[in-house]
C-alpha positions as CSV (number, residue, x, y, z in Angstrom):
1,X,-26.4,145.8,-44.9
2,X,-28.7,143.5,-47.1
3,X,-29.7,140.7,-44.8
4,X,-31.0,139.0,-48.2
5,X,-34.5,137.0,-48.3
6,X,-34.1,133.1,-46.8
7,X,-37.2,132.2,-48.8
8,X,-35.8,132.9,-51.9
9,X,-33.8,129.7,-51.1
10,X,-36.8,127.5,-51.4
11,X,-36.3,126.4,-55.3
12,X,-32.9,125.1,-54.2
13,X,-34.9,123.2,-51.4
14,X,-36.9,121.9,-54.3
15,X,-34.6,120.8,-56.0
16,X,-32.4,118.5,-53.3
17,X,-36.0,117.1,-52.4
18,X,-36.7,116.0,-55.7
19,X,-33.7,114.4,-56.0
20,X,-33.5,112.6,-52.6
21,X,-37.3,111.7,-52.4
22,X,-37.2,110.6,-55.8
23,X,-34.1,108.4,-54.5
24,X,-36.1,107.4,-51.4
25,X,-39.2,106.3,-53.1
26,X,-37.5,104.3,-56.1
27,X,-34.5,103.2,-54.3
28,X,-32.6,104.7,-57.2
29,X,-30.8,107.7,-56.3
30,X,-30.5,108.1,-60.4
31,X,-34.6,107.9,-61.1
32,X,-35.0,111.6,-61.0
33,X,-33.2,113.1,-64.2
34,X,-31.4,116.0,-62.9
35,X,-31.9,118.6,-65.9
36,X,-35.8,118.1,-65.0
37,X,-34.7,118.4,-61.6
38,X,-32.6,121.9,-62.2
39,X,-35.8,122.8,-64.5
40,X,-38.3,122.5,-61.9
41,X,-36.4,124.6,-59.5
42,X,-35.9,127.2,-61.9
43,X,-40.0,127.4,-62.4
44,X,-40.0,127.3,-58.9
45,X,-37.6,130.6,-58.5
46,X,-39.7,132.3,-61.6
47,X,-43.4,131.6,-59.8
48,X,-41.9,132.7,-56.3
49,X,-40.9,136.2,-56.7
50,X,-44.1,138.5,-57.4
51,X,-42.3,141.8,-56.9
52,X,-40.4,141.3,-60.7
53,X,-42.8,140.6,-63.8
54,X,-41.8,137.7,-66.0
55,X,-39.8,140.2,-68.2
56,X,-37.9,141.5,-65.6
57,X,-36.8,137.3,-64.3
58,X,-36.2,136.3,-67.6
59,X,-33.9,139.2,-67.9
60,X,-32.2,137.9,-64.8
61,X,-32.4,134.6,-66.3
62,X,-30.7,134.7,-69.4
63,X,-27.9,136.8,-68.2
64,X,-26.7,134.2,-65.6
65,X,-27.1,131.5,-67.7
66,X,-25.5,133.6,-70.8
67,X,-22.6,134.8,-68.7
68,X,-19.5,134.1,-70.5
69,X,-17.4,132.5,-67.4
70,X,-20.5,129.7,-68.1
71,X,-20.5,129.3,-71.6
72,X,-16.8,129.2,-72.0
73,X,-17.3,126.2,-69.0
74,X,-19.9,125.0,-71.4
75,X,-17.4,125.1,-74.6
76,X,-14.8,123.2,-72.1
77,X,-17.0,120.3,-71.4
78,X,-18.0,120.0,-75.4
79,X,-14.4,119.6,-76.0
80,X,-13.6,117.4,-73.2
81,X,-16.1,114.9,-74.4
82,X,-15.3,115.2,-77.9
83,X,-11.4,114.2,-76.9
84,X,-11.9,111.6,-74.2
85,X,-14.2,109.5,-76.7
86,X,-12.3,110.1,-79.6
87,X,-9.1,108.7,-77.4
88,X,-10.9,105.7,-76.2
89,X,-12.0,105.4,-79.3
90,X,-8.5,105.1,-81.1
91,X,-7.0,102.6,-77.8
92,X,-5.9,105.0,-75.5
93,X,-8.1,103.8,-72.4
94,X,-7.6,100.0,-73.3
95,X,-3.6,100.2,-73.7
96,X,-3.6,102.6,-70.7
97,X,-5.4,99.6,-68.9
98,X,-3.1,97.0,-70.4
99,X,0.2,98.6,-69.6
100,X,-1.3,98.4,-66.4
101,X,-2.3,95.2,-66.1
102,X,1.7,94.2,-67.8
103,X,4.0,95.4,-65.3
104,X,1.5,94.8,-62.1
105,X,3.8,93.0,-59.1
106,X,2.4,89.6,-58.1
107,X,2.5,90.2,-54.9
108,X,1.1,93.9,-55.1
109,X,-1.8,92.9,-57.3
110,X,-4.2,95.6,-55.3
111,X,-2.4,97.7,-55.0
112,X,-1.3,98.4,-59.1
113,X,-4.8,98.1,-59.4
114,X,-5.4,101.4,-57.4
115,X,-2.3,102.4,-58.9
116,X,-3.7,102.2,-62.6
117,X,-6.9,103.4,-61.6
118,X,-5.3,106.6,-60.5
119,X,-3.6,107.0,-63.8
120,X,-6.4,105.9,-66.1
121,X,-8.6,108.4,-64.2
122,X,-5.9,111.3,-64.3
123,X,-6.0,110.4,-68.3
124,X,-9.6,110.5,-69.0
125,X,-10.7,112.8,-66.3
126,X,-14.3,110.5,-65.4
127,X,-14.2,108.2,-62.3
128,X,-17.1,106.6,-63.9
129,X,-15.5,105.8,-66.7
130,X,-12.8,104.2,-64.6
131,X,-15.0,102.3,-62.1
132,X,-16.2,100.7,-65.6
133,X,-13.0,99.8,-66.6
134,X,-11.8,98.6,-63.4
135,X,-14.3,97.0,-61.6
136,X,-14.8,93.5,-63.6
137,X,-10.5,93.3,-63.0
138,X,-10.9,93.9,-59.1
139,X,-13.6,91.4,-59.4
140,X,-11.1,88.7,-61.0
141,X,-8.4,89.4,-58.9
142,X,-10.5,88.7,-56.1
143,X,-12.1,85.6,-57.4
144,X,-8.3,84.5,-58.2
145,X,-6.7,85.5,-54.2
146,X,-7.9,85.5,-50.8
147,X,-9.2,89.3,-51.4
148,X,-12.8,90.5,-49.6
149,X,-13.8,91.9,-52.7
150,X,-15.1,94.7,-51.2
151,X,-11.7,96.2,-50.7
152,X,-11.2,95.3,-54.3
153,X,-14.5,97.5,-55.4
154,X,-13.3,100.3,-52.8
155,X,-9.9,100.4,-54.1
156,X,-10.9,100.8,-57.5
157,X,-13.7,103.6,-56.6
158,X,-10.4,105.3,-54.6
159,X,-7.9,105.2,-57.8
160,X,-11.4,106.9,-59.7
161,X,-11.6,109.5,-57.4
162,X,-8.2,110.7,-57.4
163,X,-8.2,111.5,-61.0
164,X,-11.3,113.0,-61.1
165,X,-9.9,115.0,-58.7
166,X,-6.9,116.3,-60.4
167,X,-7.5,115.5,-63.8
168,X,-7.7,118.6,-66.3
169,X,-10.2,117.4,-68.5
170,X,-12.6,116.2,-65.5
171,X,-15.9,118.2,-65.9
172,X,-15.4,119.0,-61.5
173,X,-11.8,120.4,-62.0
174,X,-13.5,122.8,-65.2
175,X,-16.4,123.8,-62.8
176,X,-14.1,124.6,-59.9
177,X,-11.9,126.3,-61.7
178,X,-13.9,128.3,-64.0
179,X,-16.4,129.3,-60.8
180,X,-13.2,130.4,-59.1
181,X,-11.6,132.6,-61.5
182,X,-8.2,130.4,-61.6
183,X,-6.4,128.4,-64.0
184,X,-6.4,124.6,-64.5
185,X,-2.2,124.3,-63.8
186,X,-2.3,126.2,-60.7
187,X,-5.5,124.4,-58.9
188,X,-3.6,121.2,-60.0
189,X,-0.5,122.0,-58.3
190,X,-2.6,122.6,-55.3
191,X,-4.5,119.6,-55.1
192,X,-1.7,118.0,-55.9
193,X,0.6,118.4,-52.8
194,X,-3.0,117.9,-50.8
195,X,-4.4,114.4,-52.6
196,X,-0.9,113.0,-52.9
197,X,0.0,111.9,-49.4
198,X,-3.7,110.6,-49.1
199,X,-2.6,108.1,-52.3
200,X,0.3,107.0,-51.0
201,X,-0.5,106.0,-47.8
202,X,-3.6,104.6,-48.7
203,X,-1.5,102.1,-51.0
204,X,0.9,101.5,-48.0
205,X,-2.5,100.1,-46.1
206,X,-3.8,98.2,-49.7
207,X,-0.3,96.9,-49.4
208,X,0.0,95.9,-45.9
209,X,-4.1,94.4,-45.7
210,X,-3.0,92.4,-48.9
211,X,0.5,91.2,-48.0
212,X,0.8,87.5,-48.9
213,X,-2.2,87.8,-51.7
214,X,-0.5,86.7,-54.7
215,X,-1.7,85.6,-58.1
216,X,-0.4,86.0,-61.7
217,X,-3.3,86.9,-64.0
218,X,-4.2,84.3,-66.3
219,X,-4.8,86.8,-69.7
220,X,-2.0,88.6,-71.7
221,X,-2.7,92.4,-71.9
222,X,-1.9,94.0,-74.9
223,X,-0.6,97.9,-75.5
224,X,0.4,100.4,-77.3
225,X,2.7,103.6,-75.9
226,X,1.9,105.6,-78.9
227,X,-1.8,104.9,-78.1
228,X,-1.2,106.5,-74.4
229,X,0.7,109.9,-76.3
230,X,-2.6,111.8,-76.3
231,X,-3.1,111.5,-72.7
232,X,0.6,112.5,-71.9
233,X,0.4,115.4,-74.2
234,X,-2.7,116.5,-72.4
235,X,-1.3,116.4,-68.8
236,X,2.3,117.9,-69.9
237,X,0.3,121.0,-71.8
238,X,-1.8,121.5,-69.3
239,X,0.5,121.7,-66.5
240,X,3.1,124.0,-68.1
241,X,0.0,126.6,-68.4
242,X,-1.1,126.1,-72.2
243,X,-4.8,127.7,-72.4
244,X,-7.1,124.6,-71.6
245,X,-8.7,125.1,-75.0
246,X,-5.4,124.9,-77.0
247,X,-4.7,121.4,-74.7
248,X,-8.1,120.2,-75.7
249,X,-8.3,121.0,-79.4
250,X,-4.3,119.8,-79.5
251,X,-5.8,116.4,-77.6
252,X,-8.3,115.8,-80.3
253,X,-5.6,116.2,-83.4
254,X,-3.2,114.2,-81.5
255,X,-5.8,111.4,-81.2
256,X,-7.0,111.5,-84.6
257,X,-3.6,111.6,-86.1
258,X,-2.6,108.1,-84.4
259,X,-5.7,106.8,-85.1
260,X,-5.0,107.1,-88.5
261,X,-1.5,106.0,-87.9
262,X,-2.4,102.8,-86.1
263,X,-5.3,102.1,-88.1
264,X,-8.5,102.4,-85.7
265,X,-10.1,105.8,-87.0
266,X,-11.3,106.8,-90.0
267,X,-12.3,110.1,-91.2
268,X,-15.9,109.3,-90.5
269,X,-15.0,106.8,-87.5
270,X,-12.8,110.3,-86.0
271,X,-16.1,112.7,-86.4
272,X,-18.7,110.2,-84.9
273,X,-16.6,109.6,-82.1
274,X,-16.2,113.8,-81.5
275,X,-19.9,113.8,-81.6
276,X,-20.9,110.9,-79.5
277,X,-18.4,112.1,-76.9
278,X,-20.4,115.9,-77.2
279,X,-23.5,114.4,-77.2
280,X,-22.2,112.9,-73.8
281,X,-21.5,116.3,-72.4
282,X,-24.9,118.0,-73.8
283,X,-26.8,116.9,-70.4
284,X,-24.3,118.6,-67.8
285,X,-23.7,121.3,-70.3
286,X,-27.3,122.2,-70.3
287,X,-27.3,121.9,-66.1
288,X,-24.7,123.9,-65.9
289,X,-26.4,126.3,-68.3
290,X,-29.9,126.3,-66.1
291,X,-28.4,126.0,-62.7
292,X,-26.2,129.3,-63.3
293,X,-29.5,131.0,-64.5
294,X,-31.6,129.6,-61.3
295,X,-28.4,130.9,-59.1
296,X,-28.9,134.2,-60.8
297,X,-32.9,134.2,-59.7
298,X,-31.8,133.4,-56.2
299,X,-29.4,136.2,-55.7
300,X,-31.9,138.8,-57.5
301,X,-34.2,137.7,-54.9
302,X,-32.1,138.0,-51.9
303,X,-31.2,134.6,-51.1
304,X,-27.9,134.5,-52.0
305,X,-27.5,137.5,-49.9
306,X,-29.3,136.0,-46.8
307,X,-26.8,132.4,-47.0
308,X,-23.7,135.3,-47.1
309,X,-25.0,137.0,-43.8
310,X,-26.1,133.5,-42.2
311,X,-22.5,132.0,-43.0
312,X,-20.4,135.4,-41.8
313,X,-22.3,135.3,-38.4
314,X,-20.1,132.0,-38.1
315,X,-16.8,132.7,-39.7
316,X,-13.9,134.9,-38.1
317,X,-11.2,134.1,-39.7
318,X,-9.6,133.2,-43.6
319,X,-9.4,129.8,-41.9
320,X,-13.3,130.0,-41.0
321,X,-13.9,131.0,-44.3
322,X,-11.7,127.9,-45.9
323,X,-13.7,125.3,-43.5
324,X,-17.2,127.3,-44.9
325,X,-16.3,126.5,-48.2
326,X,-15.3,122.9,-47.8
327,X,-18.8,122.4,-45.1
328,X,-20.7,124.1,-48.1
329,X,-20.0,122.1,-50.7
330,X,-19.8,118.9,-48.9
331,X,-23.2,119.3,-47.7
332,X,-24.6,119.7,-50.9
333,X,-22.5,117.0,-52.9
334,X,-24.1,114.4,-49.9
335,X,-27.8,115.7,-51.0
336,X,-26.9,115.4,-54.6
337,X,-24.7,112.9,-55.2
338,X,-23.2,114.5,-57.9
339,X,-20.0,116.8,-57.4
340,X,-20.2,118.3,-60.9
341,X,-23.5,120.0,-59.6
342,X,-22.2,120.5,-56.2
343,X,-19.9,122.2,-57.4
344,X,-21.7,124.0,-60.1
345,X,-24.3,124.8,-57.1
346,X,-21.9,126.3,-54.5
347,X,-19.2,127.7,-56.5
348,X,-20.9,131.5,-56.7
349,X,-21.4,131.3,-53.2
350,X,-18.1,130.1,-52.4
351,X,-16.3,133.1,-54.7
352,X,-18.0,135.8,-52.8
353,X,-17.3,133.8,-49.5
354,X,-13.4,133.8,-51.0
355,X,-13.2,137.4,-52.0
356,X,-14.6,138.7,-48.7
357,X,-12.1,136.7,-46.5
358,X,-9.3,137.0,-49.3
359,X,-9.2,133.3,-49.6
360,X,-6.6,132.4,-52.5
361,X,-9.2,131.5,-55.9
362,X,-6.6,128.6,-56.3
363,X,-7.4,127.4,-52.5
364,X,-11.4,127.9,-52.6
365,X,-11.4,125.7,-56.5
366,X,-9.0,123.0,-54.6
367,X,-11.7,122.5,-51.6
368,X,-14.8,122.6,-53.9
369,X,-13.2,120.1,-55.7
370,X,-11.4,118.0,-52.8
371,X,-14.6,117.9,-50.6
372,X,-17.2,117.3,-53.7
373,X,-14.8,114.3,-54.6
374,X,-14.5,112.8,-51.0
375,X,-18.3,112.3,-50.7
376,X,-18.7,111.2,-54.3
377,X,-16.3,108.5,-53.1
378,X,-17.8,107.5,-49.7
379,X,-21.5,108.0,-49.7
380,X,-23.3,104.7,-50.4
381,X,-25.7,106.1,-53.3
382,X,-23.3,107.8,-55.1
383,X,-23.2,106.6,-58.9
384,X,-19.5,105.3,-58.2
385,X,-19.9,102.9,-55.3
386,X,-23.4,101.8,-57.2
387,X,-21.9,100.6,-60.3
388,X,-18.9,99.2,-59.0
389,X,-21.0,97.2,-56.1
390,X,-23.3,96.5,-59.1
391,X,-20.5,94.9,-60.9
392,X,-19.2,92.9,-58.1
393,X,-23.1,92.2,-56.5
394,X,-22.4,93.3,-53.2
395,X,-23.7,96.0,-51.3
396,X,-22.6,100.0,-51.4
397,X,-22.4,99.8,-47.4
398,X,-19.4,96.7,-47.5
399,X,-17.5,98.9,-49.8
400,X,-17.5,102.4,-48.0
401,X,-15.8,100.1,-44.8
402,X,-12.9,99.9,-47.1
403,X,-12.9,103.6,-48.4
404,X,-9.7,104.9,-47.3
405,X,-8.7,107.2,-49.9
406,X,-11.8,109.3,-49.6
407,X,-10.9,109.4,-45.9
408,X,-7.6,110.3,-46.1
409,X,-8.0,113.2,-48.5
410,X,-9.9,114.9,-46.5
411,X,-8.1,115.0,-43.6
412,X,-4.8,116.0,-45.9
413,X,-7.2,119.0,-46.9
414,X,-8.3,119.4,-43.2
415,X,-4.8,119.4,-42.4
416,X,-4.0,121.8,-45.5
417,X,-6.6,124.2,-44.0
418,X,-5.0,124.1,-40.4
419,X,-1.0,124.0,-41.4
420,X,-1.1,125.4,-44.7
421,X,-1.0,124.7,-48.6
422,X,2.1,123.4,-49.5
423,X,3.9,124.8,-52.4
424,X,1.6,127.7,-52.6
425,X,3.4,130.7,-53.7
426,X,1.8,134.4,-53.5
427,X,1.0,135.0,-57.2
């Protein structure tokens, strides 16, 4: 058996101190650019292994990064951007918001706010994107009730997380699922029956801490449902099993069409919208691109092989193998801060992990994605507790005291692990 070469792991090394020194230094945990972080581990893996000439790692190179599970991932994002700006562009995100804001119960303000940020995040698959939206509301409702706005912030990073989560156009639910070898329906009826319970009760305690809190919001929200249709038809396709390509391209025309219909795109208003939303996706496109060709250089040189061996020595069990996963991305989404990479990062790893221990694809794409998500949403430099504590001026820490949804969905995964995945049927 291949015991595999531990040193070949060092560019990854690299690569988690650049970003977390570079974090440490500057006190901004986004100072280091990550695609010149990914690229300075990948020099790292092409320097470190002497036994291969450049030919040979270039080979090796270009055929990870070139792999077509990767650059149909890459196609996937491209679109995704292209239809979530060309929506907000036409309304969809503000009426979404609005209709929202509309029906929200006086004396429930917090907890429609978590409420909508759950939807608006399912909709446009980017908890950053909703943490922008959302935070300067949780901000006014607290100003206008009794509210620490720290639970404000925290319920509005929750509501983000759980459609980045689940959503099918989120860049972590394509990783997850395209590392895996599943399908976007089935991993979403997983994580589902997992992330569900954790939302509920976590409005039941938004509810209960905020009982009493009243306030009618002072501004009139206006919406359009014809202006939500793309975001429906996107969620309906996509559960019912239409290829995630057709749903994308469909969620593009859709938008466009009711642009045109409602007035707020124009030909050349539709196709500068598709391109800034492309342009948006270019960066983690081209990580996704290098990081599968520096994964490639690590397993050539053994070091994918050693982390196998080191990992099996611990595992016994399917179960083992579930808990692996979940420990293995966790511990890399809390060094990078980023669960799109995490995922990205672990996700070869975790399929060979999978397939030796005959862990279900749609079970090992739920916990990259759960466990990325529940540190995105908890750790006090992640990009999502930054800019909503940014918005609010308070600090990351105050927030995470308040984190319950992160919390609670992962201990409905722990419990997943332990008891079972609900409504998981042998395919």
């Amino acid at each position: 058996m291949n015991h595999g070469n531990k040193w070949a792991l060092l560019p990854f090394l690299i690569f988690i101190l650049l970003f977390i020194g570079s974090g440490l230094l500057t006190k901004d945990f986004t100072a280091m650019p990550l695609n010149m972080a990914v690229g300075i581990a990948c020099i790292a893996a092409f320097v470190m292994n002497r036994r291969d000439g450049t030919e040979k790692k270039l080979e090796v190179f270009l055929k990870g990064a070139g792999n077509k599970d990767v650059m149909l991932m890459v196609l996937i994002f491209l679109l995704a951007g292209a239809f979530s700006s060309v929506a907000k562009e036409m309304g969809a995100v503000e009426s979404t918001v609005n209709l929202g804001l509309t029906y929200l119960p006086q004396n429930f303000l917090l907890v429609g706010l978590f409420i909508i940020g759950c939807l608006i995040s399912l909709s446009m698959g980017t908890s950053m994107g909703t943490v922008v939206a959302l935070s300067p509301i949780g901000v006014g409702i607290a100003e206008a009730t009794e509210i620490s706005v720290a639970l404000t912030m925290a319920t509005v990073v929750g509501g983000a997380m759980f459609g980045d989560n689940l959503s099918v156009i989120s860049d972590t639910t394509i990783a997850a699922v395209r590392t895996q070898g599943t399908d976007m329906r089935d991993k979403f009826k997983v994580n589902f029956w997992i992330v569900l319970p954790a939302a509920v009760v976590t409005a039941i305690i938004i509810g209960f801490l905020t009982a009493g809190n009243s306030h009618a919001l002072k501004n009139s929200y206006d919406y359009s449902i014809l202006s939500i249709v793309p975001y429906i038809f996107v969620l309906i396709a996509a559960i019912i099993g239409v290829d995630v390509i057709k749903v994308l391209l469909g969620g593009i025309i859709v938008s466009f069409a009711i642009g045109l219909i409602n007035g707020s795109l124009s030909v050349l208003s539709f196709v500068e919208a598709a391109s800034k939303g492309i342009v948006g996706m270019e960066d983690i496109a081209i990580i996704a691109v290098l990081i599968s060709g520096l994964v490639a250089l690590i397993q050539h040189a053994g070091g994918i092989d050693f982390l196998l061996t080191f990992i099996s020595k611990k595992i016994r069990s399917k179960k083992g193998a579930e808990f692996g996963i979940a420990s293995l991305v966790s511990v890399t989404d809390i060094s990078t801060a980023n669960n799109t990479i995490a995922i990205l990062m672990t996700g070869p790893l975790a399929k060979k992990i999978a397939d030796q221990y005959e862990v279900d694809p749609r079970k090992s794409a739920s916990l990259l994605d759960i466990f990325a998500s529940v540190w995105q949403g908890f750790v006090p430099y992640s990009p999502q507790l930054l800019a909503a504590a940014s918005v609010a001026g308070i600090s990351t820490v105050s927030i995470m005291f308040y984190s319950f949804y992160p919390i609670l969905m992962a201990i409905c995964a722990v419990g997943a692990i332990l008891i079972g995945y609900p409504r998981l049927k042998k395919k």
